[in-house]
N, C-alpha and C positions, 0 to 999 in steps of 0.2 A: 665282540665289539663291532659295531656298524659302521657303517664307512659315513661323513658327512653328506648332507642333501648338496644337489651340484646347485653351483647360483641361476639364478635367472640366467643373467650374460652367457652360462654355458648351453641355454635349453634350443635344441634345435628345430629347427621348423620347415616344413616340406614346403616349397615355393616355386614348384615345377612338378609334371609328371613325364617323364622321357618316353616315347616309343620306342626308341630305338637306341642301343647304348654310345654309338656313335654323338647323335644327338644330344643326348645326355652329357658327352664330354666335352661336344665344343662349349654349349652352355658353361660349364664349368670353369673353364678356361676364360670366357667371356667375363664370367663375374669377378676371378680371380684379378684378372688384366684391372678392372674398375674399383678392385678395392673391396672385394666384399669377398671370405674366407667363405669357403664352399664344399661342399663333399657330394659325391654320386652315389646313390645303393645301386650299383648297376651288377650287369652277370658276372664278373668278376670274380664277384664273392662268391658264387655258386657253383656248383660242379658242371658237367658238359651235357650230362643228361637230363636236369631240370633246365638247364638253360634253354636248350630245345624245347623244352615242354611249355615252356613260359614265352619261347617267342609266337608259340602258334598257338596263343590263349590273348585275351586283352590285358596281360598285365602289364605296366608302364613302371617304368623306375623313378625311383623319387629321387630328387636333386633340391638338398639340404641346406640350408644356413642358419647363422645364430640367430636367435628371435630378434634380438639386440638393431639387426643388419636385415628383417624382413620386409621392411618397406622399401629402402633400396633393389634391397633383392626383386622383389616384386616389378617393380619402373624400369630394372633394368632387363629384364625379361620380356616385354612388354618391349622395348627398344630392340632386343635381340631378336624376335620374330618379326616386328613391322622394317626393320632393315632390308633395304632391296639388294640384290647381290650384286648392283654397277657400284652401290654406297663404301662396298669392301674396298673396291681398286683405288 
């Protein structure tokens, strides 16, 4: 028996590439704060020794949302890196 095809509304969409996992989490946090449900594929998920291997390669971690919530996502990304950092205080 096959499992059901997932909806639209569940299909996720890469709308960032992180450098850096840090990075990667504030973002996340940022979209969360505004309303937009978010996930990080950061080193986490990885063991200690690919982790290593991938920070001294160009690989970049994806930071995910629902297709549904991509164009938010997107604007608000966009608002997260042109923010100046007096804008925070």
């Amino acid at each position: 028996m096959s499992e059901p095809a997932p909806l639209n509304s569940e299909k996720l969409v890469e709308v960032h590439k992180a450098r850096e996992e840090w990075e990667g989490n504030l973002l996340i946090d940022y979209l969360r704060k505004n309303g937009v449900s978010a996930a990080f594929q950061g080193e986490s998920a990885i063991n200690l020794d690919l982790a290593h291997f991938l920070k001294n390669t160009d690989e970049a971690f994806g930071v995910y949302v629902l297709e549904e919530d991509a164009s938010k996502a997107r604007e608000l990304v966009k608002e997260f890196f042109a923010a100046r950092p007096e804008d925070a205080v």
